[in-house]
C-alpha positions, 0 to 999 in steps of 0.5 A: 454522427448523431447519437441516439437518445438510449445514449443520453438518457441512460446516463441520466437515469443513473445519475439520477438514481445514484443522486436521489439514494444520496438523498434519501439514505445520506452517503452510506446509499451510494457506497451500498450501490456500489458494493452491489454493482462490485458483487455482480462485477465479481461473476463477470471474471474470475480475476475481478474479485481480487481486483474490487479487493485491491481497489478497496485498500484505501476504503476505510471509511465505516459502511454499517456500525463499524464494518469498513467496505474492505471487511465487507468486500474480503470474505465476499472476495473469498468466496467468489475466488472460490466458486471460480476454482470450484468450476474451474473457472479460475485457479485455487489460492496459492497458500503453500508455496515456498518460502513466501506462503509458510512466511505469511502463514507463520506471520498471521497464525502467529498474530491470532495466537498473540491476540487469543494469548493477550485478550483471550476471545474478546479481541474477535472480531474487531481487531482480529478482523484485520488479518483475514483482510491482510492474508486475503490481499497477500495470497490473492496477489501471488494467485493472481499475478503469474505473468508480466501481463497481469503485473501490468493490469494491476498497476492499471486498477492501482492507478484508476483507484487512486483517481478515485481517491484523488477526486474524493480528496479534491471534494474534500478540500473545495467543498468540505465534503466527509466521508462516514467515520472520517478521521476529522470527526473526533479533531477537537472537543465539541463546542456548543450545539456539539459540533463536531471535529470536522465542521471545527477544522472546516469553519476555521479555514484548515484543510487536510484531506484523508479521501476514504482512508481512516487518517491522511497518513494512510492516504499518503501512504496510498499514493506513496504506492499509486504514483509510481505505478502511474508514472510506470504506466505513463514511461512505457505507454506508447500511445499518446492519447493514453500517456496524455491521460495517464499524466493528468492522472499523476498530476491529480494525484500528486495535488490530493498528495499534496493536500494530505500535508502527510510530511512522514511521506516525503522522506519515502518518496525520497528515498524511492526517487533516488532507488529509482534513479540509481538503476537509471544513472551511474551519476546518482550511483556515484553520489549516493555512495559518497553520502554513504560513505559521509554518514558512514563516517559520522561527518554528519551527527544526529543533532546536526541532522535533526537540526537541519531537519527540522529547519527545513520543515519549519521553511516549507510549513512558512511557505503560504501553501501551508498555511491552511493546513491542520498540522501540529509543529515539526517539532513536535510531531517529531518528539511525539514520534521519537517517544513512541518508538523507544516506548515500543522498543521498551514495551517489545523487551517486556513482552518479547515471545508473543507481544501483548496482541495485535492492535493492543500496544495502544493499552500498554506502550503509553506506560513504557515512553522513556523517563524524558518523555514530555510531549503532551500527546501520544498517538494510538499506535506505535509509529514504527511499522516493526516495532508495532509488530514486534510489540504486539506480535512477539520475536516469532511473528517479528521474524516471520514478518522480517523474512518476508521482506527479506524474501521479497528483496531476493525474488526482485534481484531475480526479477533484475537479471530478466529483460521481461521483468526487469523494469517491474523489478526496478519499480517494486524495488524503489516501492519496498525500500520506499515504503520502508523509509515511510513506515519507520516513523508510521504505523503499518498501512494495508499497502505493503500486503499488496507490494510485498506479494507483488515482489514474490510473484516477480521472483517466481516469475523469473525462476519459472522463465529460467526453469522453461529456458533451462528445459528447452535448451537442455533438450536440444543438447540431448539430443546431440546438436552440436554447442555451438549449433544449439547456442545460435537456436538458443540466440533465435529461440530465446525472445520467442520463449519468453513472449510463450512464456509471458502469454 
């Protein structure tokens, strides 16, 4: 079949507009075409607001005088959500639902009430800005994902987004390509001529790609959710064309993965791995609760274990794969963090009711480290997702912040007993602990405010399958059909029930 010329020619007309603003204006062009074509996708659905959201996580990179693309697209979001419900064209904000929304809504009530208590107003907008991106992602997420169906189309925007991310990352170790407001920018001091920390790191030879995100930490953190929603999507496609497609996509990924040299998140991908494997393998069941058990019992001591540790990163770091990374030692990347986490753990028993305002600890927790603190550097923020809470936010917000995660656990046991839903289940479930395994020696990542609503939504998922089961069934019986009658319906109707349920 011959193609037509408007085949051709479209293409190259795109592609020769979008080159020549890269020219004219730098990068910052682009990402403004983008963000226009993002504003007309949001008329076309009343979903896809909320999906431009999502694919913004890890757009961190500064867009006009310090306004990241995802503060850009959030109140734009906002109000496109809004205009849909207003015309009946979309549902409203779920906010009130119980216990999930009033968590949340403690949660970041709490943070503005820290942050006006600690600094008064002039923490707004530039901290402060943060929690309306967190609440949007968190209340979008329970609106926006009532069936199976919909959980399904997100992990396919998680996937196609850390494509992306991938393709970005590779330009970046290839080609020395930066994004504007990259993280290697203030790498180093300035040599003459006032080079900058990224064309230091690049001259030298060493590699560590951060993609859009503000640090390679975030980066990894992003895939440490993209991966497994890849590889969900990849074990139950069963097209082959498409699980073709979607294993290149997991290859690509897992190599920017590779080059983010983000050491913190092997320990989640661990972790999750195993969860995952646990509801798969009775073998895995057995061992992990021998290693349990042997921890448990103090077979193995903390020195042993950090001595084993650190043998191993320094192995892996020695491999010829590693030797272009930009990384500090094991050693002392491990110091830096354990000083740090008793600094905020000192800084939260010094402000313990509502903190010292949300992205503030960086002012205060330096003066706190322990009398043994030696390293000669100090990272920005807290590396303990809960500790950074806890000191910044006070015990209200902490607790608020603990019941989420604690809710989201028990709307994914919910999730399990649920064929439909069960393999969602399973996979937030690997995420979230995952994830928590990461985020005790890393700061808090905008992922979690995506996953933690994800797992909810699971759980009213399932109540609602038990409550449309419950009031279908129950009617057959008052209607005086026979037990045993009515058990064998329930037996025929029970997998129509659930596919009326799901659409």
């Amino acid at each position: 079949m011959k193609l037509g010329a408007t085949t051709y020619t479209v293409p190259t007309l795109v592609g020769a507009t979008l080159g020549a603003s890269v020219l004219a204006l730098s990068t910052k062009a682009l990402a403004l075409v983008i963000a226009g074509s993002a504003c007309v996708g949001m008329m076309a659905s009343a979903a896809f607001p909320y999906f431009i959201l999502v694919a913004t996580i890890p757009v961190q990179v500064d867009l006009l005088g310090g306004v990241t693309v995802t503060k850009l697209i959030t109140p734009l979001a906002i109000g496109m959500v809004t205009i849909n419900a207003l015309i009946r064209r979309g549902p409203w904000p779920v906010l009130l639902r119980w216990p999930a929304g009033y968590l949340a809504g403690t949660f970041f009530l709490t943070s503005l009430l820290s942050l006006v208590l600690a600094e008064g107003l002039r923490g707004f907008p530039g901290e402060a800005a943060k929690i309306p991106v967190y609440g949007t992602l968190f209340f979008l997420t329970l609106t926006f994902n009532r069936t199976a169906d919909d959980l399904r189309r997100l992990l396919w925007v998680i996937t196609i987004t850390g494509v992306g991310e991938a393709l970005i990352t590779a330009a970046q170790v290839h080609y020395g390509f930066v994004m504007p407001g990259d993280w290697r920018r203030n790498v180093g001091l300035p040599g003459e001529g006032g080079v900058d920390g990224a064309f230091m790191s690049i001259s030298e030879g060493k590699v560590r790609a951060e993609g859009t995100t503000a640090h390679p930490i975030f980066l990894a953190s992003f895939f440490l959710m993209a991966m497994p929603c890849t590889t969900f999507l990849l074990l139950h496609e069963k097209h082959p064309w498409v699980k073709a497609s979607l294993g290149a996509m997991l290859g690509l990924m897992g190599y920017a993965w590779f080059y983010t040299f983000a050491r913190s998140s092997v320990v989640g991908f661990a972790l999750l791995i195993v969860v995952a494997l646990w509801f798969q393998s009775k073998l895995v069941r057995k061992l992990s609760v021998i290693a349990l058990v042997l921890a448990l019992a103090g077979g193995l001591s903390y020195q042993v274990v950090s001595e084993w540790f650190q043998a191993g990163i320094h192995t892996v770091e020695s491999q010829s794969l590693f030797g272009k990374a930009d990384l500090n030692e094991s050693s002392g990347s491990l110091a830096f963090r354990r000083e740090s986490i008793v600094g905020g753990w000192n800084l939260f028993w010094a402000h313990p009711w509502f903190g010292v305002g949300f992205g503030e600890a960086i002012n205060h927790y330096v003066k706190y480290l322990p009398s043994w603190a030696d390293h000669y550097y100090h990272p920005a923020v807290i590396h303990n997702m809960f500790l950074e809470v806890a000191s910044e936010l006070g015990v209200f917000a902490l607790s608020a912040f603990i019941g989420m995660w604690a809710w989201a656990f028990v709307c994914l046991k919910r999730g399990l007993s649920i064929p439909a839903l069960r393999s969602y289940a399973v996979l937030l479930t690997s995420l979230l602990i995952g994830q928590i395994a990461f985020l005790m020696i890393t700061p808090m990542v905008r992922e979690i405010w995506l996953t933690l609503p994800m797992a909810m939504a699971i759980g009213h998922m399932a109540r609602s399958n038990a409550s449309q089961e419950g009031e279908f069934f129950s009617a057959r019986v008052d209607e005086g059909q026979p037990q045993q009658i009515w058990r064998d319906e329930r037996a025929k109707r029970l997998p129509a029930a659930r596919a009326e349920m799901r659409t």
